[in-house]
ZADO-1210 file (C-alpha; in nm, 4 decimals, padded with zeros to 6 digits):
<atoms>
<atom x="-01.7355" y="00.7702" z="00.2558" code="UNK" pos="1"/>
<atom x="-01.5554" y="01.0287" z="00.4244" code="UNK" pos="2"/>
<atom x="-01.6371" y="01.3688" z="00.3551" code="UNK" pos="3"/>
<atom x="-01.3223" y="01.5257" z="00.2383" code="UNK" pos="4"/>
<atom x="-01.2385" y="01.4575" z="-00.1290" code="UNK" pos="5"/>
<atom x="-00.9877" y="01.1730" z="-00.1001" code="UNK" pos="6"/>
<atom x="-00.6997" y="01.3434" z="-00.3516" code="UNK" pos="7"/>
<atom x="-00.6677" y="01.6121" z="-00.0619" code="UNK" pos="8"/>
<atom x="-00.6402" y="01.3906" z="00.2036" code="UNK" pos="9"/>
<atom x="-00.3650" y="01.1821" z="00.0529" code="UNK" pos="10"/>
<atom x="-00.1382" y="01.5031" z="-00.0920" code="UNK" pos="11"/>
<atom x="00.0141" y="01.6184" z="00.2300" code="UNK" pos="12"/>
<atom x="-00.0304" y="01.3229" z="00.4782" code="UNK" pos="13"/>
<atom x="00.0611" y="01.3198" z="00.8171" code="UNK" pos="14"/>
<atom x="00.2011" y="00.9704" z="00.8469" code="UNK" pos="15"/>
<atom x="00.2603" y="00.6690" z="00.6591" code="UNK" pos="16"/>
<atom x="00.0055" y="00.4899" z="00.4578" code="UNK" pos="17"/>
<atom x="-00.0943" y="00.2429" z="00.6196" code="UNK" pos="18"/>
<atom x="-00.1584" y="-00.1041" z="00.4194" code="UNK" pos="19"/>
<atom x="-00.2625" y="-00.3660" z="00.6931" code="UNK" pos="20"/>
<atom x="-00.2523" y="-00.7560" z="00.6836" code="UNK" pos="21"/>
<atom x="-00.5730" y="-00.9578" z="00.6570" code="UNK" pos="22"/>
<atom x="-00.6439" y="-01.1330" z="01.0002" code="UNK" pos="23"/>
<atom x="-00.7350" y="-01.4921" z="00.9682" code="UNK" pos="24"/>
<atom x="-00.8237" y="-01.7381" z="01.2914" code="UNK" pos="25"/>
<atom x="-00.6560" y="-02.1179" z="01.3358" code="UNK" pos="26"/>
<atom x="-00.9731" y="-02.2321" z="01.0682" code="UNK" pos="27"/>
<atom x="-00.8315" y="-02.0269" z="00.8094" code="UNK" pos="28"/>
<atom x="-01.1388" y="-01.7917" z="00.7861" code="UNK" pos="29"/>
<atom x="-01.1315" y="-01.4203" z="00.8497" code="UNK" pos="30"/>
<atom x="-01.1050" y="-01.2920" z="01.1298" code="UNK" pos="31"/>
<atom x="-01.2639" y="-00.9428" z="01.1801" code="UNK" pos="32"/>
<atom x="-01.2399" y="-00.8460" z="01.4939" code="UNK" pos="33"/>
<atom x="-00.8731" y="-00.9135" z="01.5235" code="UNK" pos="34"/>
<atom x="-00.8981" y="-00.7354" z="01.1824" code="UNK" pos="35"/>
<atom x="-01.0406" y="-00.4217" z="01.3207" code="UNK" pos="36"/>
<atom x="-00.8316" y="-00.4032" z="01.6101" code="UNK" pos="37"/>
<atom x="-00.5308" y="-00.4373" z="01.3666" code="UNK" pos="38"/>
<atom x="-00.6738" y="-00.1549" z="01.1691" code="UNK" pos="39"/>
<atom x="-00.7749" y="00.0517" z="01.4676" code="UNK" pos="40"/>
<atom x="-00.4315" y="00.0711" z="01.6096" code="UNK" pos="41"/>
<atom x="-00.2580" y="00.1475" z="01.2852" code="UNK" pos="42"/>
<atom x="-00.4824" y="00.4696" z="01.2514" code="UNK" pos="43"/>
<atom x="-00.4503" y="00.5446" z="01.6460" code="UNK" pos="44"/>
<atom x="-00.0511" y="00.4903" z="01.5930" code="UNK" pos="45"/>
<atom x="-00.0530" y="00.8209" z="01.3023" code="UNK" pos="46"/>
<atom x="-00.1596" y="00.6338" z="00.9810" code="UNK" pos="47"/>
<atom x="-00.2642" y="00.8924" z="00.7365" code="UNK" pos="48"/>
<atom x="-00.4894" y="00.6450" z="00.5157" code="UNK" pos="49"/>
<atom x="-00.5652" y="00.3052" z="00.5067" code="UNK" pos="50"/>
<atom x="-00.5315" y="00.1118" z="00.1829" code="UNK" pos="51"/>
<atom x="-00.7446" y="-00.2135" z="00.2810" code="UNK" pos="52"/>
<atom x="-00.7601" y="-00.5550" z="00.1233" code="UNK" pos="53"/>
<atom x="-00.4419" y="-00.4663" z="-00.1065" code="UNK" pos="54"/>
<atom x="-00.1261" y="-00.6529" z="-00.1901" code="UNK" pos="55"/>
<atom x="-00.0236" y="-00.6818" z="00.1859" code="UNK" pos="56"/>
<atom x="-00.3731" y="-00.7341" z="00.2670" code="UNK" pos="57"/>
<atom x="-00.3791" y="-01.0805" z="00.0404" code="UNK" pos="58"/>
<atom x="-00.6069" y="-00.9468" z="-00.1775" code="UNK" pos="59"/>
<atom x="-00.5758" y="-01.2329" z="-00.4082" code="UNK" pos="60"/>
<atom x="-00.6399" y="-01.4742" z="-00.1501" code="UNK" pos="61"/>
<atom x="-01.0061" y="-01.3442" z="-00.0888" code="UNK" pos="62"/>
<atom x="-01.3246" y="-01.4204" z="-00.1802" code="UNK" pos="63"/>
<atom x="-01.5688" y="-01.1369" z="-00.3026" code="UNK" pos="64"/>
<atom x="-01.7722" y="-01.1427" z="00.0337" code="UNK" pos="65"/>
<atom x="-01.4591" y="-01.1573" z="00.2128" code="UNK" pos="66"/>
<atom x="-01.3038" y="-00.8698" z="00.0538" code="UNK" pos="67"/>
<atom x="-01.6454" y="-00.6463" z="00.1073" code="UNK" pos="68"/>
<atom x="-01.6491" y="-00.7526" z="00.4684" code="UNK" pos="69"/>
<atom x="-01.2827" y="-00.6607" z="00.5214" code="UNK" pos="70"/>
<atom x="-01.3571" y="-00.3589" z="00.3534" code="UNK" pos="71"/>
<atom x="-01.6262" y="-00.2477" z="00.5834" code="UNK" pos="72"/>
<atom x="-01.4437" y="-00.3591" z="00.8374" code="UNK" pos="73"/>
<atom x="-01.2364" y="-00.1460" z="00.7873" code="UNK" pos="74"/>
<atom x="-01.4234" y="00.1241" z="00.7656" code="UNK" pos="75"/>
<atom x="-01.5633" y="00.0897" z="01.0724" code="UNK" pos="76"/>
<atom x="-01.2519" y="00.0905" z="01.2476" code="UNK" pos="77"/>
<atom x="-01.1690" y="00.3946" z="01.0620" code="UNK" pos="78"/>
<atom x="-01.4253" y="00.5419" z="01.1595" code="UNK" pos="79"/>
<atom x="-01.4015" y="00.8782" z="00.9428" code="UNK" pos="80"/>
<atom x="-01.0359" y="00.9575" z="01.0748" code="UNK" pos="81"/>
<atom x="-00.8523" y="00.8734" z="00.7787" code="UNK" pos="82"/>
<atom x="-01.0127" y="00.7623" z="00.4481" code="UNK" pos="83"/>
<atom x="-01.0048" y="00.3529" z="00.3461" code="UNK" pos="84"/>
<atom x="-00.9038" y="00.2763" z="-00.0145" code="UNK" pos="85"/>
<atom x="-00.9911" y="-00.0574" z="-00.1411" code="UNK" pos="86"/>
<atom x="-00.7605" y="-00.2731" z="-00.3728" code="UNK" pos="87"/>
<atom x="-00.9651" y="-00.3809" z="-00.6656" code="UNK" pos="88"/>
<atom x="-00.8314" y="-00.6250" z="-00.9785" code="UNK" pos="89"/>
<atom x="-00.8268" y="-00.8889" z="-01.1987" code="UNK" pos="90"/>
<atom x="-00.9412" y="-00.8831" z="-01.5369" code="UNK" pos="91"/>
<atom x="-01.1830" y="-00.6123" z="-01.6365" code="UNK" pos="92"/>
<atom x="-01.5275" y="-00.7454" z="-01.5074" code="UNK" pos="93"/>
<atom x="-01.4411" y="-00.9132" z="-01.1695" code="UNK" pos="94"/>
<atom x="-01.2159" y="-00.5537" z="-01.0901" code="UNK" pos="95"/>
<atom x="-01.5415" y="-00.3662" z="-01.1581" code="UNK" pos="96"/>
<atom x="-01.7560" y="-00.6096" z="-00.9181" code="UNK" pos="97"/>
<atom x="-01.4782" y="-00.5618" z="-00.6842" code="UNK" pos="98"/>
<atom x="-01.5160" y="-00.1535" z="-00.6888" code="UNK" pos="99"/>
<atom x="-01.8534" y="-00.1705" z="-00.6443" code="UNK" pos="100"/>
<atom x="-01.8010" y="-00.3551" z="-00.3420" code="UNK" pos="101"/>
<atom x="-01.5597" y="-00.1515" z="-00.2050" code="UNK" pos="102"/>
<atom x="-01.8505" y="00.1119" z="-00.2736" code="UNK" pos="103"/>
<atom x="-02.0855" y="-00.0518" z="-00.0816" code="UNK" pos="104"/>
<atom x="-01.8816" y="-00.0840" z="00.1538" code="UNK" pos="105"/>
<atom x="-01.7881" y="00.2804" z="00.2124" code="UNK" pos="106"/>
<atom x="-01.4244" y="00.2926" z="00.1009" code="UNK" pos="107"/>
<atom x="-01.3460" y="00.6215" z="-00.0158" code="UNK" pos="108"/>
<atom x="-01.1291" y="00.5019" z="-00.2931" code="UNK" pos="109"/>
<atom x="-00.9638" y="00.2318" z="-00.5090" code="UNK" pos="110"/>
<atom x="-00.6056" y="00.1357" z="-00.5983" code="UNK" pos="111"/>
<atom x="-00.6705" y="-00.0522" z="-00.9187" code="UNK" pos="112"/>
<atom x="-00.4261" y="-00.3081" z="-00.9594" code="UNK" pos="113"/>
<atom x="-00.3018" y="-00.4936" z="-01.2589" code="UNK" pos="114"/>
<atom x="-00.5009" y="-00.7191" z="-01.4666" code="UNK" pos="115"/>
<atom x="-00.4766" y="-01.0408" z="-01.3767" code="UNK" pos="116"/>
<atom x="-00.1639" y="-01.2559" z="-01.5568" code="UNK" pos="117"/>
<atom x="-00.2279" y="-01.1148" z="-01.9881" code="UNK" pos="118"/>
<atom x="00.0443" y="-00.8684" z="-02.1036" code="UNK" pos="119"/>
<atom x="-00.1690" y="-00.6450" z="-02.2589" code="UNK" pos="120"/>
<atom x="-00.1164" y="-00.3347" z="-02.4697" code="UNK" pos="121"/>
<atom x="-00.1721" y="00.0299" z="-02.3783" code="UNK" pos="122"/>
<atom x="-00.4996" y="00.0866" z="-02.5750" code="UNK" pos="123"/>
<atom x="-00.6419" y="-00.2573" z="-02.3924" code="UNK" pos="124"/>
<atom x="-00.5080" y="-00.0992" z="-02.0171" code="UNK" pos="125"/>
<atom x="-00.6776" y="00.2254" z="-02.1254" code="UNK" pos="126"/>
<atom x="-00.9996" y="00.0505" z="-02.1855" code="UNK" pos="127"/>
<atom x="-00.9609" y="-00.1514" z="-01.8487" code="UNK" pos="128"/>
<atom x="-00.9011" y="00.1157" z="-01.6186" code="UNK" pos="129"/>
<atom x="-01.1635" y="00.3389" z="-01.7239" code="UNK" pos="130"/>
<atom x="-01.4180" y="00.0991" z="-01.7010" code="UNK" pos="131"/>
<atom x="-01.3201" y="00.0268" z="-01.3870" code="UNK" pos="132"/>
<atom x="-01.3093" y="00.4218" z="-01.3133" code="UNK" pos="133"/>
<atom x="-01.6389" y="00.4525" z="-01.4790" code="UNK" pos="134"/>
<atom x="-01.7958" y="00.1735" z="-01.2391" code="UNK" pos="135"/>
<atom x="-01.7875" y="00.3686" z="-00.9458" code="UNK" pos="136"/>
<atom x="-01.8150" y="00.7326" z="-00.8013" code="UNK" pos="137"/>
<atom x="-01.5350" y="00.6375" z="-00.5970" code="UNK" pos="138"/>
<atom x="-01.1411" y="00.8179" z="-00.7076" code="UNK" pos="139"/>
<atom x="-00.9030" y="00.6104" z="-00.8495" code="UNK" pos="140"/>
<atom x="-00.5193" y="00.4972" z="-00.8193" code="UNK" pos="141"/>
<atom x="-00.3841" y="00.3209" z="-01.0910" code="UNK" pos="142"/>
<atom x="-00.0787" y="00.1087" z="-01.0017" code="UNK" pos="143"/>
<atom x="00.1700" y="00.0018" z="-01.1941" code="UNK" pos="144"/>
<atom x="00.3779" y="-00.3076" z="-01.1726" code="UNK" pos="145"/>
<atom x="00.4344" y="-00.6616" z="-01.3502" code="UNK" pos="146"/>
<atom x="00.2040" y="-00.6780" z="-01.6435" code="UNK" pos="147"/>
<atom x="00.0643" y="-00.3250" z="-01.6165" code="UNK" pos="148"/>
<atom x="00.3332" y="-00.0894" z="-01.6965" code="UNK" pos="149"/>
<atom x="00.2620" y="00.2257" z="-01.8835" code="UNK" pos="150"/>
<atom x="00.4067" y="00.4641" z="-02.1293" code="UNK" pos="151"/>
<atom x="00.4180" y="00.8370" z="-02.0363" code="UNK" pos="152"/>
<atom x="00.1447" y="00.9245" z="-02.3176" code="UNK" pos="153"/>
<atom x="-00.0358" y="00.6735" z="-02.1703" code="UNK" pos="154"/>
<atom x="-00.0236" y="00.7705" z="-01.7932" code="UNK" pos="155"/>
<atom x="-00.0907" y="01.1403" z="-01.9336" code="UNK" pos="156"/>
<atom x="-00.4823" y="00.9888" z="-02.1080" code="UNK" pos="157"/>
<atom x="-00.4898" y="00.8314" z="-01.7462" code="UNK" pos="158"/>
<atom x="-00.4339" y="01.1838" z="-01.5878" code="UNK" pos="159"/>
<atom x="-00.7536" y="01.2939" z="-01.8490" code="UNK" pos="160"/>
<atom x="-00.9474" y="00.9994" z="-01.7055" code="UNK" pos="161"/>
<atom x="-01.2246" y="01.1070" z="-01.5222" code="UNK" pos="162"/>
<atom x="-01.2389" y="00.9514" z="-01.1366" code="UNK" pos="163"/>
<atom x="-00.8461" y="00.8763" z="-01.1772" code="UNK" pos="164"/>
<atom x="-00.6524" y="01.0581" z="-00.9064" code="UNK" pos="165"/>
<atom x="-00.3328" y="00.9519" z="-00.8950" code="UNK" pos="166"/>
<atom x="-00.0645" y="00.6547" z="-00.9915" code="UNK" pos="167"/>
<atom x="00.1419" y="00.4244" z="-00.7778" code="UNK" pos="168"/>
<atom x="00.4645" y="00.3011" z="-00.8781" code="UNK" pos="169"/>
<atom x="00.5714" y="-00.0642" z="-00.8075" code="UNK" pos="170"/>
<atom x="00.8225" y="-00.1023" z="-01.1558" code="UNK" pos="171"/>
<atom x="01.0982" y="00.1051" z="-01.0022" code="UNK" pos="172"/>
<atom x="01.2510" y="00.2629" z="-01.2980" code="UNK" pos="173"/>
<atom x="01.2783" y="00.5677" z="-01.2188" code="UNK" pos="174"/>
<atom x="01.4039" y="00.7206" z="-01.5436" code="UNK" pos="175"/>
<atom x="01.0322" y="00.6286" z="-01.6685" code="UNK" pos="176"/>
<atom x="00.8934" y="00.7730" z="-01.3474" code="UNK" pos="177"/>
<atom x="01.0516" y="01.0634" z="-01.4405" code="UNK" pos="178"/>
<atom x="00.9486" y="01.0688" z="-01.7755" code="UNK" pos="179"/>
<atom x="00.5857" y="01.0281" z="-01.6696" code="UNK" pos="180"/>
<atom x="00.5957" y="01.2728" z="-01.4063" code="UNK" pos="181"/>
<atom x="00.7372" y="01.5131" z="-01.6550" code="UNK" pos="182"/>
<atom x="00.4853" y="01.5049" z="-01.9220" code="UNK" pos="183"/>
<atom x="00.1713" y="01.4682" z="-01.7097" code="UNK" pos="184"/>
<atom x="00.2620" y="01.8230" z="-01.5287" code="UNK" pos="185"/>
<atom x="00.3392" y="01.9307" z="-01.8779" code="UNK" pos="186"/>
<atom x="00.0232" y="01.8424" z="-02.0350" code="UNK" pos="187"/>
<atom x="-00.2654" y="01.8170" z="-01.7797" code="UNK" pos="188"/>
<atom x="-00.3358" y="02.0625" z="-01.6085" code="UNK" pos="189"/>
<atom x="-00.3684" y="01.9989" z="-01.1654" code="UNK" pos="190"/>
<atom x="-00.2506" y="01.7840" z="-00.9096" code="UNK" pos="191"/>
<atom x="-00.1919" y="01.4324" z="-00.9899" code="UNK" pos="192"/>
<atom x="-00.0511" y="01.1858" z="-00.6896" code="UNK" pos="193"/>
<atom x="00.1947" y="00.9701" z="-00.7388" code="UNK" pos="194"/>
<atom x="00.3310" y="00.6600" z="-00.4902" code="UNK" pos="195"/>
<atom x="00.6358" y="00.5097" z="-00.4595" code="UNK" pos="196"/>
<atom x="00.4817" y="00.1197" z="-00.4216" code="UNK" pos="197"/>
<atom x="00.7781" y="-00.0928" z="-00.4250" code="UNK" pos="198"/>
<atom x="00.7864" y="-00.3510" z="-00.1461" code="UNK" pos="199"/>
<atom x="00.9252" y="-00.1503" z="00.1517" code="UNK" pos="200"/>
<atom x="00.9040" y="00.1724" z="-00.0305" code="UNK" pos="201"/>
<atom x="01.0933" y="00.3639" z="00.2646" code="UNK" pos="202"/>
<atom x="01.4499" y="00.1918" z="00.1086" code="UNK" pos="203"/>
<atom x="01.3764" y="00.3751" z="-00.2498" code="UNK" pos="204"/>
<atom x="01.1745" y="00.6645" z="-00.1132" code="UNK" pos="205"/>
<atom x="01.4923" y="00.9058" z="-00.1020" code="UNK" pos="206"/>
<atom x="01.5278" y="00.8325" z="-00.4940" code="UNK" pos="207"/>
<atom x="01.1288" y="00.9286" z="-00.5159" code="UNK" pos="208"/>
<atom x="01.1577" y="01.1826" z="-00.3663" code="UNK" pos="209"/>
<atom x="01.4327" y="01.3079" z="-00.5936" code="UNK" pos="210"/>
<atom x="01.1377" y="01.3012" z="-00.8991" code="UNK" pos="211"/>
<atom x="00.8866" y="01.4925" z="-00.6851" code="UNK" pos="212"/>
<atom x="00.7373" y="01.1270" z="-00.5314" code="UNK" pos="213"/>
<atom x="00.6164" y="01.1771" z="-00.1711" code="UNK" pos="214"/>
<atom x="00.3554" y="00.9705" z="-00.1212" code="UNK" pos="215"/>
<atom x="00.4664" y="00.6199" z="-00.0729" code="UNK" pos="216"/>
<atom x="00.3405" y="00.2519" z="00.0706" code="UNK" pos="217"/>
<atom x="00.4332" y="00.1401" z="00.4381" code="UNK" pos="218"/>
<atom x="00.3949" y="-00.2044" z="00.5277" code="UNK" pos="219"/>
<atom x="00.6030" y="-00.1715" z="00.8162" code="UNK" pos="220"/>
<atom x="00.3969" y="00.0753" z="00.9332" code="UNK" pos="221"/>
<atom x="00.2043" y="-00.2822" z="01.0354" code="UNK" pos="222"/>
<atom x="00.3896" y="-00.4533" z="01.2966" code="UNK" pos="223"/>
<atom x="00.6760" y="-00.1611" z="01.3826" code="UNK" pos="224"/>
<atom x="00.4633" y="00.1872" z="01.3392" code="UNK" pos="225"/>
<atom x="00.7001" y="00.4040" z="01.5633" code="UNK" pos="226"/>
<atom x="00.9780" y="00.3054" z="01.3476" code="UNK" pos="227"/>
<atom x="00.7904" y="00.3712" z="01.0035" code="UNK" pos="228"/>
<atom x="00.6317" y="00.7126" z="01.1580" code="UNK" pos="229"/>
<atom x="01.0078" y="00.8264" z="01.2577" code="UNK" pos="230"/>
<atom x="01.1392" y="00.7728" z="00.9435" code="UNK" pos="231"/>
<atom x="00.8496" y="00.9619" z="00.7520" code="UNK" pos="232"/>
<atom x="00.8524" y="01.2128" z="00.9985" code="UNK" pos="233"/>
<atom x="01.2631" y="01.2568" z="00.8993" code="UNK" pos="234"/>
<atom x="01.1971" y="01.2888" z="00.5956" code="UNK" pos="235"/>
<atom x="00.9202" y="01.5183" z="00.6186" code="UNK" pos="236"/>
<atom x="01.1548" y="01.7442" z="00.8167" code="UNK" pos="237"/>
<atom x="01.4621" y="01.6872" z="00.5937" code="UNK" pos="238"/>
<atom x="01.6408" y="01.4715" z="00.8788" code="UNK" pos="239"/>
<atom x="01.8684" y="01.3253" z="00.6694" code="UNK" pos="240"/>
<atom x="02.0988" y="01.2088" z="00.9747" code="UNK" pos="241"/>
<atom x="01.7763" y="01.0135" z="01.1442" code="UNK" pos="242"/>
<atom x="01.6685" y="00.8550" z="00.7601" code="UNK" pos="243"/>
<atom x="02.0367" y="00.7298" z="00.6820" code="UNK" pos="244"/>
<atom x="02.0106" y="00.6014" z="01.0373" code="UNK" pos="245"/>
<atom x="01.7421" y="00.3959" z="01.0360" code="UNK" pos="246"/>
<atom x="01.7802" y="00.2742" z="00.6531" code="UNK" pos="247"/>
<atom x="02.1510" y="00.1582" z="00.7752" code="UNK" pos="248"/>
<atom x="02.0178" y="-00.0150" z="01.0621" code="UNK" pos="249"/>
<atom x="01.6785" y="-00.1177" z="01.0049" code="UNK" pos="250"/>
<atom x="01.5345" y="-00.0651" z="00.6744" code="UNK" pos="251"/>
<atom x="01.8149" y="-00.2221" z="00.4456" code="UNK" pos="252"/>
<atom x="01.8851" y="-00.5062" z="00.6524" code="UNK" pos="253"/>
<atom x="01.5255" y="-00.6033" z="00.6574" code="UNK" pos="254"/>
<atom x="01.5658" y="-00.6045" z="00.2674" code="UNK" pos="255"/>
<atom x="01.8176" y="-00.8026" z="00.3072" code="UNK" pos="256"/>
<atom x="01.6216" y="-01.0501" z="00.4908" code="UNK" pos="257"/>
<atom x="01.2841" y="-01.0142" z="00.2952" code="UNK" pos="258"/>
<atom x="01.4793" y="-01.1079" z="00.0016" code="UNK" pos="259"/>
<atom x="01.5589" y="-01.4652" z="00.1280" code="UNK" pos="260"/>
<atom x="01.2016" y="-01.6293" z="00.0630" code="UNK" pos="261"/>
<atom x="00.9447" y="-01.5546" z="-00.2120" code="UNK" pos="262"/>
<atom x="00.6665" y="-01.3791" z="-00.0468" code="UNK" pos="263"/>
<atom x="00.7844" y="-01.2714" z="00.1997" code="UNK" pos="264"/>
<atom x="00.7004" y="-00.9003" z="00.1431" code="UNK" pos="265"/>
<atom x="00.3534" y="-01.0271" z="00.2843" code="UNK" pos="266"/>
<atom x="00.4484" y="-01.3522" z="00.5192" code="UNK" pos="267"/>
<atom x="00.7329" y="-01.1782" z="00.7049" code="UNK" pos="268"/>
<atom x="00.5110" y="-00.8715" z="00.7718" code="UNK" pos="269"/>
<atom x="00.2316" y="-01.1156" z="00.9285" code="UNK" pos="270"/>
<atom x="00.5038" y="-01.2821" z="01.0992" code="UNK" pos="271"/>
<atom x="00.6021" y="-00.9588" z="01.2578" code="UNK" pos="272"/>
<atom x="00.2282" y="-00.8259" z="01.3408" code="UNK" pos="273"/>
<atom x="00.2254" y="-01.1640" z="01.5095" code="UNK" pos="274"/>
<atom x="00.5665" y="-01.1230" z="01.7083" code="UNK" pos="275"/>
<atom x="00.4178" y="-00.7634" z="01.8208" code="UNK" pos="276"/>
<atom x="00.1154" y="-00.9332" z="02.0183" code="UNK" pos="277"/>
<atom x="-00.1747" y="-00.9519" z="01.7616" code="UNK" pos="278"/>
<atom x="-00.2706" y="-01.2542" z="01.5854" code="UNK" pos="279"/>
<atom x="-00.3634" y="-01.2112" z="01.2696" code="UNK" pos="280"/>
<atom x="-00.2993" y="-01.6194" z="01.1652" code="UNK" pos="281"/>
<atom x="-00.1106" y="-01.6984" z="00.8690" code="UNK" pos="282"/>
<atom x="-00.1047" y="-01.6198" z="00.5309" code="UNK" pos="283"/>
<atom x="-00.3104" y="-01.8492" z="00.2727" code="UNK" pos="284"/>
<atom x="-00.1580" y="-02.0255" z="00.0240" code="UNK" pos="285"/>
<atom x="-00.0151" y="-02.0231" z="-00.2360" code="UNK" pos="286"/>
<atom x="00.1752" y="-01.8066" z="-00.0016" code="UNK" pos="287"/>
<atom x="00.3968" y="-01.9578" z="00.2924" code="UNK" pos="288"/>
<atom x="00.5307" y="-01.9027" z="00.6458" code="UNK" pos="289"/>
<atom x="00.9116" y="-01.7579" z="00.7066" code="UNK" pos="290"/>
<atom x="01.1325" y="-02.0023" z="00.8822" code="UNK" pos="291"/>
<atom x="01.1792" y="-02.0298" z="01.1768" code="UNK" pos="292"/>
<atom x="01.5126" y="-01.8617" z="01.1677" code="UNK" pos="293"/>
<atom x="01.4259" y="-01.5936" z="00.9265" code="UNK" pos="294"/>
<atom x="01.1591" y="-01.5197" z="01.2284" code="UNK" pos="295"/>
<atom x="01.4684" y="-01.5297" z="01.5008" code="UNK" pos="296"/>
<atom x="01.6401" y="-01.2936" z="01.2901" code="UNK" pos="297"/>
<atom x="01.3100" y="-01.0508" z="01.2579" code="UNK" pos="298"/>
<atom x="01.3099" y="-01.0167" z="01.5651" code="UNK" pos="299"/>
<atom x="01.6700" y="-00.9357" z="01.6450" code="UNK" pos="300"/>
<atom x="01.5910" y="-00.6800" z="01.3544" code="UNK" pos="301"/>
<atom x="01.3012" y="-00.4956" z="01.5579" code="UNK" pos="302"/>
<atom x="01.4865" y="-00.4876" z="01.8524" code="UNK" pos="303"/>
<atom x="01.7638" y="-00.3056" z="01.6343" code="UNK" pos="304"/>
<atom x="01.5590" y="-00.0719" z="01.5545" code="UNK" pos="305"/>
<atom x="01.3653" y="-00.0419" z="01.8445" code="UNK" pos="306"/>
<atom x="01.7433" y="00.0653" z="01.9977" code="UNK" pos="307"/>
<atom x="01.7880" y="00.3086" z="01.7249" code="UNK" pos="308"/>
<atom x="01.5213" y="00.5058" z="01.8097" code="UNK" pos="309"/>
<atom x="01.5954" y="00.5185" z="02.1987" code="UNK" pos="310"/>
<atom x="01.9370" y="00.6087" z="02.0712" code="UNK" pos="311"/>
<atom x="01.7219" y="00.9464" z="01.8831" code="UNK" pos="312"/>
<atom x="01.5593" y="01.0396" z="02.1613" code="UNK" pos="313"/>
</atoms>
């Protein structure tokens, strides 16, 4: 673990937040060298955090010795510059394994993800996500999103929770966002984090931001980091010109094409940390590979954008 609580390292970052792909070789199996060099460049390129083994990072698609090697992995590459949170999930028992292997494996956090697949109630995602909390000495984010959305009473007891720093967003209603934001700062007293966590969070993050949401996800940040760092650095410094620019020209057209294959929010990233000279193999199923001319067209898009950014400078 890093030595800086991990709530103060995430509330003003410097640069995105950095969620990389899981490297797998032509077997199938991991990959960790590739994986730490994919890691180590992210944090070289201006990565404030990494958030390891998560929903980009196929966390589903990982066995438990996988995910703790990737984990430490990860840490490793790290190496103390930015702090590694672990995802950790599934039902109740298997998440708490899950955080204590992220533990032993140094990560200085979790993002707790949903349950796996039952649509449970708000006393029964209490329960859950303090005993995961309770597991570890390691801070927690909560995320919301499919099966594990929350009330604002009940993201204010989460607030209470001891060990539980912060909540991500992945529902994208904001009107509850804002409801939630409003009644946590009214009744608990402190900082809590929140993270705009929707799949290419830079196309809602000017909405987010609009609630007080700052913090938010960058898988980009994986295969095109000078593009993702520009755009949080606009925003940071209340470009608007450079944001509308690259949201026009980059952002919303990758959207566009993200949107044409189930999955892709993880397979078309891989395909682009691929296109960018690392190979981090495919993804594992039940996931698939973009076609071949959703690829073409990927990489027309990070030439686009690419151009954009000469066109800044």
């Amino acid at each position: 673990m890093t030595p800086a609580p991990l709530a103060a390292r995430l509330r003003d970052p410097r640069g995105p937040l950095f969620f990389p792909v899981t490297a797998y070789g032509p077997d199938g199996s991991l990959d960790l060298d590739v994986y730490r060099e994919h890691v180590r460049r992210g944090v070289e390129a201006g990565a404030a955090a990494v958030f390891a083994c998560c929903g980009t990072g196929e966390f589903h698609a990982l066995l438990p010795e996988e995910f703790e090697a990737c984990v430490g992995a990860a840490v490793a590459a790290a190496d103390g510059r930015v702090p590694v949170v672990a995802g950790a999930g599934y039902g109740t028992a298997l998440a708490v394994r899950y955080a204590r292997l992220a533990e032993a494996a140094g990560a200085d956090g979790l993002l707790a993800m949903p349950p796996y697949l039952v649509a449970a109630g708000q006393e029964g995602l209490l329960r859950h996500y303090r005993e995961v909390a309770a597991a570890t000495g390691l801070p927690v984010i909560v995320y919301q999103r499919d099966n594990a959305v929350f009330t604002p009473p009940a993201v204010v007891a989460l607030a209470r929770t001891e060990g539980v720093i912060g909540f991500k967003d992945g529902l994208g209603d904001l009107d509850l966002m804002q409801r939630i934001v409003s009644a946590v700062r009214t009744e608990v007293p402190g900082d809590f984090l929140y993270f705009n966590g929707l799949p290419t969070a830079e196309q809602t993050q000017l909405a987010y931001r609009a609630i007080g949401i700052d913090l938010y996800s960058s898988a980009v940040f994986c295969f095109v980091p000078e593009i993702a760092l520009a755009f949080h650095t606009a925003l940071r410094d209340g470009d608007r010109a450079t944001a509308d620019r690259l949201l026009d020209g980059f952002y919303r057209p990758f959207v566009e094409l993200r949107a044409q294959g189930r999955g892709y929010a993880v397979s078309l990233v891989k395909a682009g940390v691929r296109m960018r000279g690392l190979d981090v193999g495919e993804v594992r199923p039940p996931l698939h590979e973009p076609t071949e001319d959703h690829v073409k067209q990927l990489a027309q898009l990070i030439e686009r954008g690419y151009a954009l950014l000469e066109e800044d400078a």
